[in-house]
N, C-alpha and C positions, 0 to 999 in steps of 0.2 A: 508722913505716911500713916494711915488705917491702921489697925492692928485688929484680929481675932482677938476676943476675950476667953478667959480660959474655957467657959464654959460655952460658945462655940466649936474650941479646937475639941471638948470633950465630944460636944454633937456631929461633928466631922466624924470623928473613929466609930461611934455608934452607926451613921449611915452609910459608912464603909463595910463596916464586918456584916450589916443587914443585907445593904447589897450582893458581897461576896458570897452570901449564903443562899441568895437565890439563883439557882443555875440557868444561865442563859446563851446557851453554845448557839454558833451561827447555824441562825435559820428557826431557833428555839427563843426568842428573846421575849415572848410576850408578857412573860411573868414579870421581867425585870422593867419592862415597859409600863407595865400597869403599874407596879411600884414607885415609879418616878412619878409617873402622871398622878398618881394621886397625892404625892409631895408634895407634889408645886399646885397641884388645885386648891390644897391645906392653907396654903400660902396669897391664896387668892389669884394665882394666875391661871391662865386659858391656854390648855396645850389643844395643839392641834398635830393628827396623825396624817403625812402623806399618804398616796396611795402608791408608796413603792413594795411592797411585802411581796406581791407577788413573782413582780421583775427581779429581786434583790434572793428571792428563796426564802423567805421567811414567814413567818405567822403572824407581821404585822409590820408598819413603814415605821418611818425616822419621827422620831417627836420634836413639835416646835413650841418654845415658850418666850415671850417676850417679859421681861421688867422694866417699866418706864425711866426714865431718866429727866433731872432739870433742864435740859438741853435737848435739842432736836437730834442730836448724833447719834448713834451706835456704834458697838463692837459686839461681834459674836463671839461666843465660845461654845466649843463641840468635844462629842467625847462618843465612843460606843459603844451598845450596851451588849454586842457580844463578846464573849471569849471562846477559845478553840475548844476544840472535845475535852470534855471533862473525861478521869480515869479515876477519881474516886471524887466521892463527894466534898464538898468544903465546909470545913468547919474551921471558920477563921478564929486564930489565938494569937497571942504577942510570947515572945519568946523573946528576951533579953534584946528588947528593946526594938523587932522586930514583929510585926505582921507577917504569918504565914499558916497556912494549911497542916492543920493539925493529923491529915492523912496525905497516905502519897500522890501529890496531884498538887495542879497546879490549884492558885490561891484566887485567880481573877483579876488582880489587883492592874493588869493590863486590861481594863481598862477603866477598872470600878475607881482606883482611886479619881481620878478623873471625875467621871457622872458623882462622884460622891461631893467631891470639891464645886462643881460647880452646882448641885445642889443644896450646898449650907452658903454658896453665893446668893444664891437666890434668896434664902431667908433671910439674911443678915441684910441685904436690901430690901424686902419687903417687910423686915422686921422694925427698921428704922428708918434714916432720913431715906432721899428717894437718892441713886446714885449720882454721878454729874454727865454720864454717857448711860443710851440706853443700852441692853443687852439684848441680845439674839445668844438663845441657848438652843441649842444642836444637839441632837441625841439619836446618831444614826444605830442602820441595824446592820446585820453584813461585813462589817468592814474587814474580818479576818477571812474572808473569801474574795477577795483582790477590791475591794471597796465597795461590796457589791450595793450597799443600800445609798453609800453618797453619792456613785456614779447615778442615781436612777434622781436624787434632790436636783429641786427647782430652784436655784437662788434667787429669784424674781421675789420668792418669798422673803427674801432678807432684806433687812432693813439697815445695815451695816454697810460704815466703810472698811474694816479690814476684819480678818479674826483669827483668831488662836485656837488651835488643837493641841490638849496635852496627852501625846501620846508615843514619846521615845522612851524607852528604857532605857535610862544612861542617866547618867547623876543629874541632881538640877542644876542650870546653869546654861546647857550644851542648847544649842539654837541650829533647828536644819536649815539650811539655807540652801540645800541644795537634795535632790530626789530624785530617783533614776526612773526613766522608760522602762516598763516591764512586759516584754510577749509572752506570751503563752503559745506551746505548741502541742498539740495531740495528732499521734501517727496511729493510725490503724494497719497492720502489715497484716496480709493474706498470702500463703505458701498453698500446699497441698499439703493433708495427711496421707498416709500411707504407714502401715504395720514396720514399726523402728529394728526389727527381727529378723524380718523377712521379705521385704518390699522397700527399704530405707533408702533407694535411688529414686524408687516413682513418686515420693517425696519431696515438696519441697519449703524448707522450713524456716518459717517467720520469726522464729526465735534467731537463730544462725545470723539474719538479716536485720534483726532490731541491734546483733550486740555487734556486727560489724558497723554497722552507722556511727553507733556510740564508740566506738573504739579510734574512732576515725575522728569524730568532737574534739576541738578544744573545748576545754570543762573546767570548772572553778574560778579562779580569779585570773580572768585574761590582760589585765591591766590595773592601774591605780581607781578607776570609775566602770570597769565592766566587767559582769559575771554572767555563766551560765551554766546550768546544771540538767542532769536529767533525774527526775525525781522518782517517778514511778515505772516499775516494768513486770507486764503482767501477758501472759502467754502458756498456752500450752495447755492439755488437757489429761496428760496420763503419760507416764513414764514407756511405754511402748507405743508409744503415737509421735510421729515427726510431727512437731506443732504447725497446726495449719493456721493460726492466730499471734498474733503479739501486740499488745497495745504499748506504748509509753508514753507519759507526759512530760514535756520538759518544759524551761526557759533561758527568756536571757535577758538581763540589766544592764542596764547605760544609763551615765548623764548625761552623755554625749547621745540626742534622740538615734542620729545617722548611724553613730556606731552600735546602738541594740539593734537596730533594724539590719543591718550587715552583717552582725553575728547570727542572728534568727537565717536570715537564706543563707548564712553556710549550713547550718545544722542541716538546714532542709536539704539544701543538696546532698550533703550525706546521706541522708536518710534514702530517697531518690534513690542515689548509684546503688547504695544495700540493695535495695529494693530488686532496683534491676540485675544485679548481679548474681540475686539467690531468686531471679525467674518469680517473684511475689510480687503480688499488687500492692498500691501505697493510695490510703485516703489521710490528706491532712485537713487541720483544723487549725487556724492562726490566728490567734488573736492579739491586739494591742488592750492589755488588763487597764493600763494606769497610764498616763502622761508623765516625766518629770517634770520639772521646774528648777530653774536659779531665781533667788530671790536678790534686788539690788541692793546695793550695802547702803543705799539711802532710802530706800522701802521705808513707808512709814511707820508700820507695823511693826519693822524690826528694830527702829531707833525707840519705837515704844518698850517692847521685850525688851532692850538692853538697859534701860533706865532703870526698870521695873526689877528687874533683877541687883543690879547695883545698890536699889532701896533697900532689895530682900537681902542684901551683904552677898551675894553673888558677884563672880565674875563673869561674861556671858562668852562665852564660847563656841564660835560659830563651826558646824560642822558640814559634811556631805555623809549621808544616808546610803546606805545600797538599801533599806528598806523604805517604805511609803507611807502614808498614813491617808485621813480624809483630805486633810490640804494638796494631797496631789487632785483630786477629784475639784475641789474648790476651787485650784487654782487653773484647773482646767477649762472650768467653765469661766474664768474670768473672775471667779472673787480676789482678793488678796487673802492671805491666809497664810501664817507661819506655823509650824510646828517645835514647841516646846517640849523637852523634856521630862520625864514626869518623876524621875527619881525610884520608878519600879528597877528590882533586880532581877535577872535570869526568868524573863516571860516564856510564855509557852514551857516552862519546864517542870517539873515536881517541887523543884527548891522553890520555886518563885516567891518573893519577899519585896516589901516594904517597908522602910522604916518608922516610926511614931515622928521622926522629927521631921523626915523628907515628906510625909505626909499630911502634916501640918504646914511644914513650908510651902508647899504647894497650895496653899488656904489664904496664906500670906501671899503670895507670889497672882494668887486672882484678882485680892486685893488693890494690888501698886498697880497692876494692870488698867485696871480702872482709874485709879486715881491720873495715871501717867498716861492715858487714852485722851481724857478729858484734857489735859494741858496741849499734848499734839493737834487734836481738833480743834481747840480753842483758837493755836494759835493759828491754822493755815483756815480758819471762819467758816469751820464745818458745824461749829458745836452753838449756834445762835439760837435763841428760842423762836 
C-alpha cells in the first residue's frame, strides 16, 4: 500500500486550517468553492460548476473535477463545502494533539477535513505517477440543509462505478451501510385573536392547538431504526393576544421506508384532530427530504472500504445511521455510494475537533481506496484500458 510522505501529510493540515478559515455556512459556500477550484486548476485540472445553486439556496452549484487514471475505470469521491451557521469565527489551532477552534464555535472540520483530504488526493496524483482507477471528485453545496445541493446533481455526469462520501462523525473505521427515510413536516395552524383579558372566549388559539397535537406525538426514539421529533415552534404575537398563528416544524426517520412514512401521517393526524378541536385551520407541507438505503454486504464498494481499511490497520465496522449524508442523494439516483467515516468529533457543536492523526489517516485511508478500487475493478474487467 501507498503511503503519504511527511511532507504531504504536512500539506494536508495546511489545506485543512486554510479551508476551515474560510466561512462557508449553507447557502454561503462560494468563497470555499472558488478556493477549491482554484486548487485543483493549480494542479492542472478542469472543474466544472453545475447549475444547481439556485434549486440548492446557494450562491453557487457542486464542483466537478476529474484525475485520469492508467485504466478506463473510476471511483468518485465527494465531500461538502458547507458547514452549519457559524457563531463565531474560525481560527483553526492544534491543542494537544487536536484540531479545533480557537473561539467558541464550531471548527468546520465536518466537512473540510474531507474537501481538504480529497484535495492533497488530487495532487499527490497529479503530482506523480497517474493513479490505477480514474477519480470523480464531488464537492457539493447544501448538504447540511437535507442534501440540498446533491439532490439537485446529475450523475449522468459521473464517470464512476461506485463512490465514497467521507462524512460520518464517529471514529475511522465505522462504515454506514445503512440510512434512514427522512419527511419533513410544516403545520401552519390559524385560530382567531381576540383581547386575552377581555374577549379570551371569542378566541381561538393556534398556540393551544399546536401543543395539543404535540402532546399527543410519539416523539424521540420510537424504535431501534425510528425517530421523530418536533423541532421548531413559533406562534403568537403578544402576551394579551389569544395567538391567532402557530407554526411548527417537525420529522420523522426510518430505515424502514414504510415505517417513516406511517409515523409522518400519525403526526399529521394529530396535528388534523388539534386542529379541529381548537376550531383553527391547518395548512401542511410534506415533504420526503432524503431516501434511505441498505447497502449489500457484498456491495462492491463495500468489500473495497473494508480492504482499505484493514491496510490502514483498521477494523471496519459496519453501522446503521439515523443520520444521512450525499450518498443517500447518490444512492437514490442509482449511483452506488457508501459513506465512511471521517474521524471528526462532536460536529455542529463549539467543541468540534479533529485529531492530527485521524486526519492524516484519513489521507491514508484515500490512498488504499484507490489502490484496493483498482484490484476490485480489475478483477470483475471494469478496469481494461
Amino acid at each position: 500500500m501507498r503511503r503519504a510522505t511527511d511532507a504531504e501529510r504536512a500539506r494536508l493540515h495546511e489545506t485543512f486550517a486554510a479551508l476551515c478559515a474560510t466561512p462557508s455556512p449553507s447557502g454561503h459556500e462560494r468563497a470555499c468553492a472558488d478556493w477549491v477550484s482554484a486548487e485543483l486548476a493549480q494542479l492542472g485540472l478542469e472543474v466544472t460548476e453545475d447549475g444547481s445553486g439556485p434549486a440548492a439556496g446557494s450562491e453557487c452549484g457542486n464542483l466537478l473535477a476529474r484525475v485520469s487514471g492508467t485504466g478506463a475505470a473510476s471511483i468518485l469521491l465527494c465531500a461538502h463545502l458547507d458547514t452549519v451557521p457559524l457563531a463565531a469565527a474560525v481560527e483553526p489551532v492544534v491543542v494537544d494533539g487536536f484540531w479545533e477552534n480557537a473561539n467558541e464555535g464550531i471548527l468546520g472540520a465536518d466537512n473540510k477535513s474531507a474537501v481538504a483530504t480529497i484535495v492533497e488526493l488530487a495532487r499527490h496524483f497529479t503530482s506523480g505517477p497517474a493513479p490505477p482507477v480514474g477519480l470523480d471528485l464531488l464537492f457539493t453545496v447544501g448538504e447540511e440543509v437535507s442534501l440540498a445541493g446533491s439532490r439537485e446533481f446529475d450523475i449522468a455526469a459521473l464517470r464512476s462505478a461506485f463512490g465514497y462520501v467521507f462524512d460520518h462523525a464517529t471514529p475511522i473505521g465505522e462504515v454506514v451501510t445503512a440510512s434512514p427515510t427522512h419527511y419533513r413536516i410544516i403545520a401552519e395552524l390559524r385560530g382567531r385573536a381576540a383581547h386575552a383579558g377581555v374577549r379570551p372566549e371569542a378566541g381561538r388559539s393556534a398556540v393551544v392547538a399546536a401543543a395539543n397535537a404535540i402532546a399527543a406525538m410519539r416523539l424521540g426514539r420510537l424504535d431501534p431504526e425510528t425517530t421523530a421529533n418536533v423541532g421548531t415552534i413559533d406562534g403568537g404575537s403578544a402576551i394579551n393576544v389569544v395567538p391567532e398563528r402557530c407554526r411548527i416544524v417537525a420529522e420523522a426517520r426510518g430505515l424502514d421506508p414504510a415505517r417513516a412514512s406511517t409515523v409522518t401521517t400519525e403526526m399529521i393526524d394529530h396535528l388534523q384532530d388539534a386542529a379541529d378541536a381548537a376550531e383553527c385551520d391547518l395548512d401542511l407541507t410534506v415533504e420526503r427530504m432524503f431516501l434511505g438505503y441498505r447497502t449489500k454486504p457484498r456491495a462492491p464498494q463495500l468489500a473495497v472500504a473494508e480492504r482499505a481499511l484493514r491496510a490502514c490497520g483498521y477494523e471496519p465496522r459496519p453501522i446503521h445511521s439515523g443520520g444521512a449524508s450525499d450518498a443517500n442523494s447518490l444512492q437514490a439516483a442509482g449511483f452506488p455510494c457508501t459513506c465512511l467515516a471521517d474521524g471528526t468529533e462532536r460536529n455542529h457543536e463549539p467543541g468540534e475537533r479533529i485529531s492530527v492523526a485521524a486526519l492524516e489517516d484519513l489521507l491514508e485511508l484515500g490512498l488504499a481506496l484507490v489502490d484496493e478500487a483498482a484490484v476490485e475493478l480489475v478483477t470483475a474487467g471494469v478496469n481494461d484500458s
